[in-house]
VORODO-632415 format. One record per residue (C-alpha): x, y, z; residue number from 1; residue in three letters. Coordinates in Angstrom, 1 decimal. Example, Ala and Ser with C-alpha at 12.3 -4.5 7.8 and 13.67 -1.06 7.14 Angstrom:
# residues 2
@px:12.3 py:-4.5 pz:7.8 seq:1 type:ALA .
@px:13.7 py:-1.1 pz:7.1 seq:2 type:SER .
END
This chain:
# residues 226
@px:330.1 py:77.5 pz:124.0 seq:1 type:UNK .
@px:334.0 py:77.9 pz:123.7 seq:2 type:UNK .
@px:336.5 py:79.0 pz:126.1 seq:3 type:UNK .
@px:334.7 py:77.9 pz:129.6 seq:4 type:UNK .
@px:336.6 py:79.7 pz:132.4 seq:5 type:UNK .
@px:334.7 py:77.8 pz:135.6 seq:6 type:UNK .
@px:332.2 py:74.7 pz:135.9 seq:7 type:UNK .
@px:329.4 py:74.5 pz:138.4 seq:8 type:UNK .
@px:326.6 py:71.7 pz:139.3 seq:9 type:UNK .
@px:323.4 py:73.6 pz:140.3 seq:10 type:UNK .
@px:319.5 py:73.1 pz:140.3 seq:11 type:UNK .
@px:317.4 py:75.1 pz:137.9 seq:12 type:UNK .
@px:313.7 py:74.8 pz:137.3 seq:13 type:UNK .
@px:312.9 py:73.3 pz:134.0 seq:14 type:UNK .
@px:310.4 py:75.0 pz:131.9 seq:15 type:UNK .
@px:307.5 py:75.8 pz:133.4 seq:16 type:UNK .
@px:305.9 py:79.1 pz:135.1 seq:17 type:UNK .
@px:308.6 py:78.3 pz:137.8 seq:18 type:UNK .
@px:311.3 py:79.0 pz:135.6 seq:19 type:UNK .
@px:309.9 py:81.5 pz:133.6 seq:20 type:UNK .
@px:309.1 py:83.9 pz:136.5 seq:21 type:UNK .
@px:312.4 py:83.6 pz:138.1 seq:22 type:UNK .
@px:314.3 py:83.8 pz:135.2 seq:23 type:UNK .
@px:311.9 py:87.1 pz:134.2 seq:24 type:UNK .
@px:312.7 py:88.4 pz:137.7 seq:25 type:UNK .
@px:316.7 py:88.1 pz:137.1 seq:26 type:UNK .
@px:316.3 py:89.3 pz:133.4 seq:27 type:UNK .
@px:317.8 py:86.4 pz:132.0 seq:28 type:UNK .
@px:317.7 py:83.1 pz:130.6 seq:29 type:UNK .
@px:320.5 py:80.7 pz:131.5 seq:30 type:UNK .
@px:319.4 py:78.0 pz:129.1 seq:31 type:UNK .
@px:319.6 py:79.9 pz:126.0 seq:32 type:UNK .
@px:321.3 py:83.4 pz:127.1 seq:33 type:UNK .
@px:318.9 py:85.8 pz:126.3 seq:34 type:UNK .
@px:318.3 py:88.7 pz:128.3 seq:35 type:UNK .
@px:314.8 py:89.3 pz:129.6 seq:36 type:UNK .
@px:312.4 py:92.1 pz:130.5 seq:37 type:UNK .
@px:312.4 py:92.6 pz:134.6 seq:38 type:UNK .
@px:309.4 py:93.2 pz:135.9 seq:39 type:UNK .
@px:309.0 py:96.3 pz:138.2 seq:40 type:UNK .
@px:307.2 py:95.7 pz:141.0 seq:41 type:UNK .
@px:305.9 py:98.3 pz:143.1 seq:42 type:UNK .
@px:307.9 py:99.6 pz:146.3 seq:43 type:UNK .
@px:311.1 py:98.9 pz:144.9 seq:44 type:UNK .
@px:312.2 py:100.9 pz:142.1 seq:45 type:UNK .
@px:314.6 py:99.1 pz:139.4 seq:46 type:UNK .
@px:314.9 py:95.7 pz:139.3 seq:47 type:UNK .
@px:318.0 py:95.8 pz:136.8 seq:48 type:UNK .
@px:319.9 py:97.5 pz:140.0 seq:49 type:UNK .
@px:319.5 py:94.6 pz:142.2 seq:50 type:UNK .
@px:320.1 py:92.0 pz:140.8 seq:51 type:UNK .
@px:323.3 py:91.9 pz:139.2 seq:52 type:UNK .
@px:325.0 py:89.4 pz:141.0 seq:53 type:UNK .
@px:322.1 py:86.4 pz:140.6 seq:54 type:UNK .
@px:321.5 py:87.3 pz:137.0 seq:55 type:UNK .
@px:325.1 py:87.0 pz:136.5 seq:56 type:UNK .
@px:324.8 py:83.4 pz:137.6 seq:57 type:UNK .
@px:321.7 py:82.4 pz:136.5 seq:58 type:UNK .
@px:318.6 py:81.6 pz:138.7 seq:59 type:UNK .
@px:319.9 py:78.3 pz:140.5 seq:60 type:UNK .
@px:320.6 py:76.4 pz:143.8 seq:61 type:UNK .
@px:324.1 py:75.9 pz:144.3 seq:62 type:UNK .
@px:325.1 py:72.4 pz:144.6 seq:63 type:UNK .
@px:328.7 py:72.6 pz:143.7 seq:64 type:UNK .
@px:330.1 py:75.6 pz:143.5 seq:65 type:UNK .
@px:331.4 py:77.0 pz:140.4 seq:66 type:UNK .
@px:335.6 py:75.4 pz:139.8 seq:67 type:UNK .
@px:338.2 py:75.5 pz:137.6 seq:68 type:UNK .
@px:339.4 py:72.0 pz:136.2 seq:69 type:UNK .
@px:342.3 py:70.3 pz:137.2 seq:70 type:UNK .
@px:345.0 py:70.1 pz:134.4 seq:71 type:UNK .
@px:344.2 py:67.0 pz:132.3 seq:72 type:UNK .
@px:340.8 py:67.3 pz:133.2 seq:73 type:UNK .
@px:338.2 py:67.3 pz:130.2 seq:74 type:UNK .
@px:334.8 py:68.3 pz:130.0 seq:75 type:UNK .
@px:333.6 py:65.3 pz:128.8 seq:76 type:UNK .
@px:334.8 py:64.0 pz:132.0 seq:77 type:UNK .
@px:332.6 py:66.4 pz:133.7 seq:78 type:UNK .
@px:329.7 py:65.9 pz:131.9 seq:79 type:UNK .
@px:330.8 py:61.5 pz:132.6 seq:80 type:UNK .
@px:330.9 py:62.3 pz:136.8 seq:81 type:UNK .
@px:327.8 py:64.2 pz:136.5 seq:82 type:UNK .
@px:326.0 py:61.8 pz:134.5 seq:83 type:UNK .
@px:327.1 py:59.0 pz:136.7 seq:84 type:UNK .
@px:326.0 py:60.8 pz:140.0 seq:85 type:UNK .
@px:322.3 py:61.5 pz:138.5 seq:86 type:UNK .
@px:322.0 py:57.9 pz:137.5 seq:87 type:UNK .
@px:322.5 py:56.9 pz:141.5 seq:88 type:UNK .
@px:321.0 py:59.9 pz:143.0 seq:89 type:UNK .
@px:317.3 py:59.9 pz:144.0 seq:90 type:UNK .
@px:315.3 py:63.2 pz:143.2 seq:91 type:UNK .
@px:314.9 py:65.2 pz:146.7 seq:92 type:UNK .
@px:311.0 py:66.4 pz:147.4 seq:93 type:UNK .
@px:310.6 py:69.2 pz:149.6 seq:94 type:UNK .
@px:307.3 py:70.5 pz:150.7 seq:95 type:UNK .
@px:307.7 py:73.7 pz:149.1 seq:96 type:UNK .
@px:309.7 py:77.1 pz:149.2 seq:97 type:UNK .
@px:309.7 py:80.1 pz:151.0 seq:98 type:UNK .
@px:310.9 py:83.7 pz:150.4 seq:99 type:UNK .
@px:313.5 py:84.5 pz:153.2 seq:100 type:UNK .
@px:316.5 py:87.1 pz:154.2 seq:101 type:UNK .
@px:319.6 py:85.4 pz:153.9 seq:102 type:UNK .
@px:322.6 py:88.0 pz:155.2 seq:103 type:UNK .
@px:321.2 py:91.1 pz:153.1 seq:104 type:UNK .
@px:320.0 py:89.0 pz:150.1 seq:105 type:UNK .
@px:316.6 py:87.8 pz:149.3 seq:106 type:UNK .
@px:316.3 py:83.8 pz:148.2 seq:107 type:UNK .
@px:313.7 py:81.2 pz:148.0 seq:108 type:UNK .
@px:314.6 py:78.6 pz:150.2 seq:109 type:UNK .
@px:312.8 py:74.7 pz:150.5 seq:110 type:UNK .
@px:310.9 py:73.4 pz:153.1 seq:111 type:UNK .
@px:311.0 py:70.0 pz:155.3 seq:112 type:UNK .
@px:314.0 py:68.6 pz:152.9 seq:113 type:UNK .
@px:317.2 py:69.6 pz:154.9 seq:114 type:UNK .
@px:318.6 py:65.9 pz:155.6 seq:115 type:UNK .
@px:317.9 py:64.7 pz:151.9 seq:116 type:UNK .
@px:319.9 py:68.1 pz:150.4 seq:117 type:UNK .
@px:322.4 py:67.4 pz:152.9 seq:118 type:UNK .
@px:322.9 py:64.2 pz:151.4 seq:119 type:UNK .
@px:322.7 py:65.1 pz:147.9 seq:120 type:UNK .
@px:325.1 py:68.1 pz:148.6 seq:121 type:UNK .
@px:327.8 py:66.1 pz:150.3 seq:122 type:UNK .
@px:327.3 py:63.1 pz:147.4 seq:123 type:UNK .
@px:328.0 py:65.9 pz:144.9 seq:124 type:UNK .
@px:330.8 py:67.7 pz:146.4 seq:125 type:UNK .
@px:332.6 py:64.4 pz:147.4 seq:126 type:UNK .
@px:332.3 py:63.1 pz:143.5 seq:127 type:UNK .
@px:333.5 py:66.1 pz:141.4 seq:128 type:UNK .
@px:336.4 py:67.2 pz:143.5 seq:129 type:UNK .
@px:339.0 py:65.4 pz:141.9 seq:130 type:UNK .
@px:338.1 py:67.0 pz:139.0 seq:131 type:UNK .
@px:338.7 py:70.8 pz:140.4 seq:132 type:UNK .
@px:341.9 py:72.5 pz:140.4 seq:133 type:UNK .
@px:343.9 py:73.7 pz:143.6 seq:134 type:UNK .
@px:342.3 py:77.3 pz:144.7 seq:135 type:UNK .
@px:344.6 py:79.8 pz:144.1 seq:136 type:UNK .
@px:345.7 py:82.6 pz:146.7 seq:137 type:UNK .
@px:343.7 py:85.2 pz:145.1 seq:138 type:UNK .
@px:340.4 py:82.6 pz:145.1 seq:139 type:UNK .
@px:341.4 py:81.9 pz:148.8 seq:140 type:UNK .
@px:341.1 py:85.7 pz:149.6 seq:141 type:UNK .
@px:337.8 py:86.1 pz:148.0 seq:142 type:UNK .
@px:336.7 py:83.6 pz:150.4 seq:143 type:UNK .
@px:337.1 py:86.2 pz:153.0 seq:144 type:UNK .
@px:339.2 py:83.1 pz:155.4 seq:145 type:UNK .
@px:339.4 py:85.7 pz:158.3 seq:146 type:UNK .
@px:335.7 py:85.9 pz:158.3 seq:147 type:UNK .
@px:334.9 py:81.9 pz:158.2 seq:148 type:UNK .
@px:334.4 py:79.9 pz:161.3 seq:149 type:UNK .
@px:337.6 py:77.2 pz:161.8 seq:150 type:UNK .
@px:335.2 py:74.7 pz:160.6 seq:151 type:UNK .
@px:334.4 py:76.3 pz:157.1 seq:152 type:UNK .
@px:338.0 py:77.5 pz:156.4 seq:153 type:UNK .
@px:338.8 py:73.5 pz:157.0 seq:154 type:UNK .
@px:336.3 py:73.1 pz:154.6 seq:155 type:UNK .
@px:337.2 py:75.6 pz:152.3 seq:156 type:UNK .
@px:340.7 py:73.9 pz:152.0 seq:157 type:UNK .
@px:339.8 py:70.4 pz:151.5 seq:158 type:UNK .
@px:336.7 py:70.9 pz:149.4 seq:159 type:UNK .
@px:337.3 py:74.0 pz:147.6 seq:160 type:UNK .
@px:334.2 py:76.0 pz:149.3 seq:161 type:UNK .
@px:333.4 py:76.9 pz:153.1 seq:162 type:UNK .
@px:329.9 py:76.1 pz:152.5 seq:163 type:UNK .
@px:329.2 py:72.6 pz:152.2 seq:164 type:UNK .
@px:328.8 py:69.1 pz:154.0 seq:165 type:UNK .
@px:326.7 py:69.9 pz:157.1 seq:166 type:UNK .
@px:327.8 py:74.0 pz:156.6 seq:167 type:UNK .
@px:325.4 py:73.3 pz:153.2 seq:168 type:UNK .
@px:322.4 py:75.4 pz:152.9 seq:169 type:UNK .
@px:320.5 py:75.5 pz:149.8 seq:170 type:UNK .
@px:318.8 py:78.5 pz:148.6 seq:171 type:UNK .
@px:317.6 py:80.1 pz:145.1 seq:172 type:UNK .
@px:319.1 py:83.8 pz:145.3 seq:173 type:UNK .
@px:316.9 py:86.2 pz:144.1 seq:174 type:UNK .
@px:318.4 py:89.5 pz:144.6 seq:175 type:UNK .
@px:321.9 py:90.8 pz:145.7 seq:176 type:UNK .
@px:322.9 py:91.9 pz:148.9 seq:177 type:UNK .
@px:320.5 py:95.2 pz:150.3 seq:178 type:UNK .
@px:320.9 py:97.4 pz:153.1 seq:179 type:UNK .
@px:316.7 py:96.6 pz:153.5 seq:180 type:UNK .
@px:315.9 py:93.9 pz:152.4 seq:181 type:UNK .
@px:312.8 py:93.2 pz:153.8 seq:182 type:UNK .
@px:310.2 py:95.4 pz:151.4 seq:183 type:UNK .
@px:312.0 py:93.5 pz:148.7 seq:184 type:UNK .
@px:310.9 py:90.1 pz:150.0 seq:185 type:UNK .
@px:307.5 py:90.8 pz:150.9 seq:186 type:UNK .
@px:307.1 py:92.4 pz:147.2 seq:187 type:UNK .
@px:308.8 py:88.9 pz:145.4 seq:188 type:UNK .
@px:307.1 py:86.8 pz:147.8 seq:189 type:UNK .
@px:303.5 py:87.9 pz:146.7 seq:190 type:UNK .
@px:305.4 py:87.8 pz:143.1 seq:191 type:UNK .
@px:305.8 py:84.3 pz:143.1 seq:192 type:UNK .
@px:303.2 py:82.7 pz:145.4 seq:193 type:UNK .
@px:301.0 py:81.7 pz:141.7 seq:194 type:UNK .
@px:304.1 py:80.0 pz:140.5 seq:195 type:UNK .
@px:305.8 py:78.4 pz:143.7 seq:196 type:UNK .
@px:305.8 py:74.3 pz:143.2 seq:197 type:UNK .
@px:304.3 py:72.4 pz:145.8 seq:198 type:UNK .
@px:306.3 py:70.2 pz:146.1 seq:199 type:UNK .
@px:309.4 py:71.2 pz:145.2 seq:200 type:UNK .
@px:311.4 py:68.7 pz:143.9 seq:201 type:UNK .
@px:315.2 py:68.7 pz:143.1 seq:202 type:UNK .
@px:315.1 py:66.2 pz:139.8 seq:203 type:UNK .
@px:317.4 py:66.8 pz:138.1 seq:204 type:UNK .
@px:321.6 py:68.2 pz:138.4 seq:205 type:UNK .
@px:322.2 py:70.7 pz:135.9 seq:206 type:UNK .
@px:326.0 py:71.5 pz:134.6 seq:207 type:UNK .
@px:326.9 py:75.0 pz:134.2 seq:208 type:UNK .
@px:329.5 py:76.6 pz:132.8 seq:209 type:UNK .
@px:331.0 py:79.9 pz:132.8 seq:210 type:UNK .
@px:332.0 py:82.0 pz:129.5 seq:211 type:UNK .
@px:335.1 py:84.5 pz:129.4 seq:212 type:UNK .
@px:332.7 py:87.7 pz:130.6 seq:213 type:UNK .
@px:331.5 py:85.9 pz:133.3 seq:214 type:UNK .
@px:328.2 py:85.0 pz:132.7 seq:215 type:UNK .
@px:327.1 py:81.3 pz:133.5 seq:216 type:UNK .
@px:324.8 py:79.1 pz:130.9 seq:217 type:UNK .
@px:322.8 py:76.0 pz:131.6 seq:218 type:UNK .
@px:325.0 py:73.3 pz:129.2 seq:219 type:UNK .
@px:323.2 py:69.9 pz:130.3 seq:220 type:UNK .
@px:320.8 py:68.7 pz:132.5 seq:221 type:UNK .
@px:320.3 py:64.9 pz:133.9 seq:222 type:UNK .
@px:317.5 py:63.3 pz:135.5 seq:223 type:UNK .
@px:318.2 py:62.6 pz:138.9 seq:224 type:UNK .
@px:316.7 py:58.8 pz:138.5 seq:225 type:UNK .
@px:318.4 py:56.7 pz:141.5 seq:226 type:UNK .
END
């Protein structure tokens, strides 16, 4: 893919029924960039409508959040940090996921992992930041700094994100955010149920990149194998 605005490190199911439902859900395919048919499920109208934002993006779990690379930076040394993190980095097995209401927005989110994806979070974030360019003003404001605690605007400057270290949560966003979101999560919960893995294991780091419209595709994957 040419001309990659932004870089990102995220989990995505590999192929599977995992993957295939979620991706079917969000109407897309990050791996190969086709657009999908959404389900509609009943009780809450168009799918298309709500979920711009995820589909966008892809489905994922943030690990890094999407950057800009510093000048001199290649993407070969991207895909070299990346590598080199998977090869020392043990897979994280959670018991499973959940469906849950995260500020307005429906996500899966894992179960009885939270000190391992701590771990694997701050291991990531700590590895690729040399290789991110300064924010920007404008990227600051989009951060919103007036509405982060002290802690995550600290955060936000040294790291390049508010939400990481022990501010890290990780979640698989499922729909954008909704002024009632609840009918929406009890309808994508019995939606997945069949296809939820249990366990759920984070195996792998998958680099993402960005293309010019803003849409993000899956460009590698590496075995988490530490």
């Amino acid at each position: 893919m040419d001309q990659i605005a932004r870089y990102a490190v995220y989990y995505a199911p590999p192929e599977g029924p995992f993957a295939f439902r979620a991706n079917e859900w969000l109407g897309r395919d990050p791996a190969n960039g086709n657009n999908l048919p959404q389900p509609v499920l009943a009780g809450i109208g168009d799918p298309h409508a709500i979920t711009a934002e995820p589909r966008r993006y892809g489905f994922h779990g943030t690990i890094r959040a999407p950057f800009r690379l510093a000048e001199g930076v290649t993407e070969a040394a991207v895909q070299d940090c990346v590598a080199g993190l998977a090869a020392r980095l043990a897979p994280v097995v959670c018991t499973g996921l959940q469906a849950e209401t995260l500020h307005g927005f429906v996500a899966l989110t894992p179960l009885g992992c939270e000190a391992a994806l701590l771990d694997l979070g701050a291991a990531v974030v700590e590895a690729t930041n040399p290789l991110r360019a300064a924010l920007t003003e404008a990227e600051i404001a989009r951060r919103r700094p007036d509405q982060l605690s002290p802690r995550q605007r600290e955060l936000l400057q040294h790291w390049g994100y508010p939400h990481v270290m022990e501010e890290f949560r990780f979640h698989l966003t499922l729909t954008d955010r909704l002024a009632e979101p609840e009918p929406v999560r009890a309808a994508l919960e019995d939606f997945f149920a069949p296809v939820l893995p249990r366990p759920f294991v984070i195996e792998d780091l998958c680099l993402f990149g960005e293309d010019r419209g803003g849409r993000f595709h899956l460009l590698h994957r590496y075995a988490l194998t530490g």
